[in-house]
N, C-alpha and C positions, 0 to 999 in steps of 0.2 A: 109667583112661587107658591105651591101648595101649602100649608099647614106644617110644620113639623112637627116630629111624633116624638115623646121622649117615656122612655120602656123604664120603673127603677123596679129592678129584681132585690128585696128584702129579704137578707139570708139569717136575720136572726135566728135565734131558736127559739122564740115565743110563738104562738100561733094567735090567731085570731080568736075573737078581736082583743087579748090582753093589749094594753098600751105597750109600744116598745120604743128607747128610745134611741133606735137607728133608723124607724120611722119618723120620728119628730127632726131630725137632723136631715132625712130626703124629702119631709116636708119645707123646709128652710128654702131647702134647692128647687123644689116643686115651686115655690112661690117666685121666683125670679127666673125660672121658666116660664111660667103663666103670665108673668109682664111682657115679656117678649114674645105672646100670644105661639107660642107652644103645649099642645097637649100633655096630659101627664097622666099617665097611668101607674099605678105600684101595686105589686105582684108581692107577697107573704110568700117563700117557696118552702114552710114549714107548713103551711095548709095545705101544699098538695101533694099526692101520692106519686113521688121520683124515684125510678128503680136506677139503680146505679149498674151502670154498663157503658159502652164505645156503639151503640146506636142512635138514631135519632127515635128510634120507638123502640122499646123494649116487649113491646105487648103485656099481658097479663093486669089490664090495668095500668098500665101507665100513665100519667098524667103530662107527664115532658110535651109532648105534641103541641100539646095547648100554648103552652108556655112557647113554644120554640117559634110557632106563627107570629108571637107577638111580637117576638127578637127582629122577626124577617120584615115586618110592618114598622118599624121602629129607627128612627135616623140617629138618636139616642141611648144608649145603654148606659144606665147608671148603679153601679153593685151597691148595696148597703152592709156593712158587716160591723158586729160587736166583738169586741176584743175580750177572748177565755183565755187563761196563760198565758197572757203578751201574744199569742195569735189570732187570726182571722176565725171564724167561726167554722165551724167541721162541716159545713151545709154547703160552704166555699169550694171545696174540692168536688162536690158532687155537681156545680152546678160547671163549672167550669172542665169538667169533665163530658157532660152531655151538650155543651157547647162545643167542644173540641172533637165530639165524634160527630159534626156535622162539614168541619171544618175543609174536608176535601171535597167537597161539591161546589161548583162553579156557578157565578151568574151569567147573563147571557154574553158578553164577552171572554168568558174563561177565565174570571180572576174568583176570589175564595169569596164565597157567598155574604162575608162580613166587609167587606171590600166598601167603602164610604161612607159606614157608621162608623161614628164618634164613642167613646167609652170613657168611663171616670169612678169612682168609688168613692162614697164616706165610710168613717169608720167613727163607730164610738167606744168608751171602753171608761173604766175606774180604775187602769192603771197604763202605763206608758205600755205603747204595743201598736198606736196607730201606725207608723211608718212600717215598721217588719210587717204588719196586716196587709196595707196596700201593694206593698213591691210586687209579692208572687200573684196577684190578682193583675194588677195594669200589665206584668208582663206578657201575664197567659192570654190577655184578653189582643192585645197588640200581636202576638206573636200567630194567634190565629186568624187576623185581617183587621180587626178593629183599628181606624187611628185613634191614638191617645195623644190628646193636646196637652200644652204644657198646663201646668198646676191643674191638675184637675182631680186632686186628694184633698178631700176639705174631710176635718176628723175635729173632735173633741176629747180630751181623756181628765179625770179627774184627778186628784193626789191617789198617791201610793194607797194600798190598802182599803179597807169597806170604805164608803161615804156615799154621800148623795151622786145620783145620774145626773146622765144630760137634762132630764125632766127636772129633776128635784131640785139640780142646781141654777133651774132659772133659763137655762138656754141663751145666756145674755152674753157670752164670751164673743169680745169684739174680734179675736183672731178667728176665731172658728165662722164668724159673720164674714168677714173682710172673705176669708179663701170658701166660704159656699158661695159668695156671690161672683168670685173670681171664674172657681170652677166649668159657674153656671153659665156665664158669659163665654167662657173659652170653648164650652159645646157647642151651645152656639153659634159664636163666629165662625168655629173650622164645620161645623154640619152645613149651614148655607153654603162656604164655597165650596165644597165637595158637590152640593148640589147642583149650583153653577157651573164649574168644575172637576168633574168626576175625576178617579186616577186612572190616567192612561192603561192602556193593557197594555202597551210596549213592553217588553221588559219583563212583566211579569204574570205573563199564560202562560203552559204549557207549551 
């Protein structure tokens, strides 16, 4: 079996190269993919230029394109997002958007071109908001072809109010360790048998 590939789309709203710490959180995950001799690539999608629209190319500059090949190379998709008012990060909707308008194109048997990749999201945040973050993310993602394994939300959140991040606070939290490592393993074993095992097209071509 080839290599597997694992894609993490970082929707912070830091750009590069500030430190961010929804990056140090898909590096947790990156590191327990790379045990299991899986690739890792992570994408910042506030470095690049995303017009928002229901195309897979918007022209004028678009940057999506790029981003969108890496999606299609990828047995992995892993979303990163920081938690602003108990929500997902506003960068969420755009990407998941230009995801969704590729969503009716077919692979070579007629099922939806996300049809055997694997999907999962962290979330960080300094106030309670990771579960409300993840729901509308693993749904969109699942609902446009992605399988979503179980547990595959591994999130940290600090107390109520300012304090220290996931960086400042050490990144030491044994639950937040325990469900990246879960997560990461759960990609993995449902991406090999997908591999092995593709989903049927019975049932669900056209």
């Amino acid at each position: 079996m080839s290599q597997l590939q694992a894609l993490f789309l970082n929707i912070s709203l830091k750009r590069g190269p500030e430190r961010s710490n929804t990056s140090a959180l898909l590096e947790k995950a990156g590191a327990w993919l790379q045990k299991e001799n899986v690739a890792v690539e992570e994408v910042r999608i506030a470095d690049y230029r995303i017009l928002p629209g229901m195309e897979p190319d918007m022209g004028d500059g678009d940057e999506w394109p790029s981003i969108r090949s890496k999606v299609m190379k990828a047995d992995i998709l892993l979303i990163g997002t920081p938690v602003w008012i108990g929500e997902r990060s506003s960068l969420s909707t755009l990407l998941l958007e230009r995801l969704y308008a590729s969503s009716g194109e077919t692979n070579e048997k007629g099922q939806g071109i996300y049809y055997n990749k694997t999907a999962g999201v962290v979330v960080t945040g300094n106030e309670d908001g990771a579960k409300n973050a993840a729901k509308p993310i693993l749904y969109a993602l699942q609902h446009i072809g992605f399988t979503v394994p179980p547990n595959v939300d591994a999130y940290w959140v600090g107390e109520a109010g300012p304090g220290p991040s996931y960086i400042e606070a050490g990144q030491n939290s044994e639950f937040t360790k325990k469900n990246t490592k879960m997560m990461a393993y759960n990609l993995i074993h449902f991406s090999r048998m997908l591999r092995e095992t593709p989903i049927p097209a019975e049932g669900n071509t056209e």
